[in-house]
Structure formats: structure tokens, C-alpha cells
C-alpha positions in Angstrom: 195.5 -4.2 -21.5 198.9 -6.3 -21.1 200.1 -9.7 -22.4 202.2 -11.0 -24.9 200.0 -11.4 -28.3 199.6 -14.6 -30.2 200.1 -14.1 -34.0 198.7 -16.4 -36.6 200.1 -16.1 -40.1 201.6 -17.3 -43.1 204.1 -15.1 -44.7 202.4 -15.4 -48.1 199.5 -14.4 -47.0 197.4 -11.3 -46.1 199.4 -11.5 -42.5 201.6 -9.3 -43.7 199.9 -6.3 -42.7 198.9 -7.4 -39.3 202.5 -8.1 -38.6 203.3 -4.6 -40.1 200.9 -3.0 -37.8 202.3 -5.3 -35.1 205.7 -3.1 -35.6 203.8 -0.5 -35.9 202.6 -0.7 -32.5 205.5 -1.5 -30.7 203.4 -4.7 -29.5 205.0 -7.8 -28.1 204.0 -11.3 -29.7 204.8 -14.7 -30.5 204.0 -16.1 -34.2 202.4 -19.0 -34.8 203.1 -19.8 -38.6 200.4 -21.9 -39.8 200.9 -23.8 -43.5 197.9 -23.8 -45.8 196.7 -26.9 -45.2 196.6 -26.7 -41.3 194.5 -23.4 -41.7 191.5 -25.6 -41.6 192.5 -28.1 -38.6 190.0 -28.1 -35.7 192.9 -26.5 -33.7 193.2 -23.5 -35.6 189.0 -23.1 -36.4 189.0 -22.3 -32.7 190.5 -19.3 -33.4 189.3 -18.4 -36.5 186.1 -20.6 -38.0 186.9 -19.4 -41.6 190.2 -21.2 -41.5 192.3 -17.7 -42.7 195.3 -16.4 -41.1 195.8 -13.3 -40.0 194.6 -13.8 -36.6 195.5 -12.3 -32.9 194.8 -13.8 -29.4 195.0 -10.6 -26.8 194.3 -11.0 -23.2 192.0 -13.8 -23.9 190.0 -12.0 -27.1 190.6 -13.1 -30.8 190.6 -10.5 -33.7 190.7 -11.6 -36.8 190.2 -9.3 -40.5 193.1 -7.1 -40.9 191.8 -3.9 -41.1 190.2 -4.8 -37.4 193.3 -5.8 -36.4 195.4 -2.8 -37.3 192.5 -0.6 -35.6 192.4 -2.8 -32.7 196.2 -2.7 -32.3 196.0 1.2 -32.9 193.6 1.0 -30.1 195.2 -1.4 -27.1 199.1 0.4 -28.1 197.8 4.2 -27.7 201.3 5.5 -27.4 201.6 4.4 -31.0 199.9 7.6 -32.2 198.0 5.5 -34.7 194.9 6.1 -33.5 193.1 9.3 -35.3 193.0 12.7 -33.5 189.2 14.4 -33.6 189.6 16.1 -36.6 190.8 13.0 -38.3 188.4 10.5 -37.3 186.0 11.5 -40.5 188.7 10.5 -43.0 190.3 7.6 -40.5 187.3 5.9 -40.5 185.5 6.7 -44.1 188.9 5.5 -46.1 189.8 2.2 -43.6 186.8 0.8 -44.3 186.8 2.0 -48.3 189.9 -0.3 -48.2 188.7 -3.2 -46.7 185.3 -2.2 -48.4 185.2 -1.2 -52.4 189.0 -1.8 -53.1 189.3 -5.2 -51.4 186.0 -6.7 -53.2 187.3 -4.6 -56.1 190.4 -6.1 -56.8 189.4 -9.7 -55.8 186.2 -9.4 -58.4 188.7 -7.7 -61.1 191.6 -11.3 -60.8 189.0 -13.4 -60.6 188.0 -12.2 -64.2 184.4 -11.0 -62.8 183.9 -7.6 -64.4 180.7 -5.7 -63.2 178.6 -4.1 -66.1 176.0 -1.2 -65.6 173.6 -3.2 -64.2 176.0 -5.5 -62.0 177.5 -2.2 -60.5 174.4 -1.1 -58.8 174.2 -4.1 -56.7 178.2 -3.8 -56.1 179.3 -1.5 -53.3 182.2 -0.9 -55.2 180.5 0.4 -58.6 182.9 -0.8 -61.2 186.7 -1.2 -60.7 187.5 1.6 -62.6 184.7 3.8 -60.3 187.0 2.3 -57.4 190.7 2.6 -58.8 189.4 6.2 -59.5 188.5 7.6 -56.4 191.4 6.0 -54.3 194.0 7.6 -56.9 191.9 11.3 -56.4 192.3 10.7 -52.5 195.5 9.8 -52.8 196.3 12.7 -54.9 195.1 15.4 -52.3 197.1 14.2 -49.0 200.2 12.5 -48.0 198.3 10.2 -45.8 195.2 8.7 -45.2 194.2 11.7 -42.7 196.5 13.9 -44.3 200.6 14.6 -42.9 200.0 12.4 -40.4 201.0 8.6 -40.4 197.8 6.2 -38.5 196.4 2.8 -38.9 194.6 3.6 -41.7 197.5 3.5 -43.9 198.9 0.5 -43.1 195.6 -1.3 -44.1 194.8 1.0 -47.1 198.6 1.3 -47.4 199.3 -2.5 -47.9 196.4 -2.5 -50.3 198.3 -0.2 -52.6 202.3 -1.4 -52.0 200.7 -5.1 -53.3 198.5 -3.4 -56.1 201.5 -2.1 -58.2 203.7 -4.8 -57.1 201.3 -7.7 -58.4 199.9 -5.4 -60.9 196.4 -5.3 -59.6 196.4 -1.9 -59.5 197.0 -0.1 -62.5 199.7 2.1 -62.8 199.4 5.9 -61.7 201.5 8.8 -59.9 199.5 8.5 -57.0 199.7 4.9 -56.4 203.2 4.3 -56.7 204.4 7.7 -54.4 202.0 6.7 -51.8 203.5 2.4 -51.9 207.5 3.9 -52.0 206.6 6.8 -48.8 205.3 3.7 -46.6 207.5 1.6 -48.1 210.1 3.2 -46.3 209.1 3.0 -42.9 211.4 1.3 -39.9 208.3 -1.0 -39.2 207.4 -1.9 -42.1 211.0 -3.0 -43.2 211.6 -4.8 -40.3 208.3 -6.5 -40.5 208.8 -7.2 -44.5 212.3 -8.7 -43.6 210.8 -11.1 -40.9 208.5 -12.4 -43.8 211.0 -12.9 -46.2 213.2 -14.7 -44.4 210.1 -17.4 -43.5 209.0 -17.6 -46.7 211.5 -20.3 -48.3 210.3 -22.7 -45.7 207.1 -22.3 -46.7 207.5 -23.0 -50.3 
């Protein structure tokens, strides 16, 4: 596949990580920085009908959800190495979607002040937020990344998840958590795609 890729984002918004995974990538694109109350103009429901940013435009094809997109851009870029080897497909796969699974609903449920009692957490995939903050900090605790030594797409979804946990505090504090946020943290791509961010967000606010 070729073409330059069409970005949609707002820098205060969950587009971070699709323009982290864009760097990751080594992809071409323009951004298309779209303010909050343009997210729901007919132009940009064409792209994405639930009026959210991230979204990409490839050779004609839209992808929006982040944890797509960084798969999709692991994908379409395979001299990225982000894609999982054979033996790392199990975990790739399994823990990606726990992210955009159990710990996303998770953590939305848990600062909207919508706690899930014994009942409530057998008709929640996640359980109970501790159930979910539990298991991520024992995975997390075994490996240095998502499939183990080896740095994939998986981690920047799951990876984003947990940098933003113990930097808003939604995510409670443990060994685990804040090892795994400062290793990533320190990546060429994701500096220079933080940086990018920062220096849109004033004209934003």
C-alpha cells in the first residue's frame, strides 16, 4: 500500500496514540486538527459517524478506534517490526484487545463514579476495576513488554493506557505501572510525537 495518510486529531484527545504509532511506523501523513466542536460537522461524520478523532484516511480506506489503528499501521508499515512474530501473536493479540477491552471500559466506568458490585461485575467484561487493575499489574510484572523483550503495537495501545493512568491518576499507583509508562516513555517516537502535541495544544485551549 502507498500514499500519504490523512490524520484526524486533536492533541487533547485519545489521538495521541495514533500519532505515536504514526512515528512508530515511520508513516508519512498530513494532520488534520479538528476542534471539539467541529468533530460533529457533516464534513468530518464522513469520516468518522461517531464524530471522535483519532481517525486515518489510507489509500482510500478510513480506520478509526486506536487500537485498530496502531494494528493497522503495524500492518501496512511491515518494516516497522511491530507486527508480532508467530510465537507472539497469542499474547499480541490477547493483551491489545484487554486494553481496548476490560481496561478502557474499566477506567472510563471507575471516573465516571460507576463502581460495579458483585452482581454488576458479572455482566461487565471487565469484572470489577480492581479485578482489571490486578491482572494488568501481574502481566506487567512478568515481561518487559507486551510479548515479552520485544517492543510491537501492542504497547503503544496498552502502553498509552498506562503512561496516562499514572499521569491522571487513573491508575493506581504500583511498581509495575510506573516502570512499564517511564521504559516507553523514552522512546525516539514517542518523544517526537508527544512534542508535536504539545506544541498544538495552546492553540487549542
Amino acid at each position: 500500500m502507498s500514499g500519504t495518510i490523512q490524520f484526524y486529531t486533536n492533541p487533547m484527545s485519545r489521538g495521541q496514540i495514533a500519532r505515536w504509532a504514526l512515528h512508530e511506523a515511520g508513516a508519512d501523513y498530513d494532520q488534520h486538527i479538528i476542534a471539539y466542536e467541529d468533530m460533529k460537522s457533516p464534513d468530518y461524520l464522513a469520516v468518522n459517524p461517531m464524530g471522535k478523532v483519532p481517525a486515518i484516511v489510507h489509500d482510500g480506506k478510513i480506520v478509526t478506534e486506536c487500537a485498530a489503528i496502531c494494528a493497522y499501521l503495524a500492518d501496512v508499515f511491515p518494516g516497522s517490526n511491530l507486527t508480532p512474530a508467530a510465537d507472539e501473536r497469542a499474547d499480541y493479540y490477547r493483551w491489545m484487545f484487554y486494553g481496548a477491552g476490560p481496561v478502557e471500559a474499566a477506567i472510563i466506568n471507575n471516573s465516571l463514579g460507576f463502581h460495579t458490585d458483585e452482581e454488576k461485575s458479572r455482566m461487565a467484561g471487565y469484572g470489577t476495576y480492581d479485578q482489571m487493575v490486578d491482572v494488568l499489574d501481574g502481566m506487567l510484572g512478568e515481561r518487559q513488554y507486551i510479548c515479552g523483550d520485544r517492543f510491537t503495537a501492542a504497547d503503544i495501545y496498552m502502553g498509552s493506557q498506562v503512561i496516562w493512568g499514572t499521569q491522571f491518576k487513573t491508575l493506581p499507583e504500583r511498581d509495575n505501572f510506573t516502570t512499564y509508562a517511564a521504559r516507553l516513555s523514552e522512546r525516539d517516537a514517542y518523544k517526537a510525537a508527544k512534542t508535536i502535541d504539545m506544541e498544538l495544544m495552546p492553540a487549542q485551549e
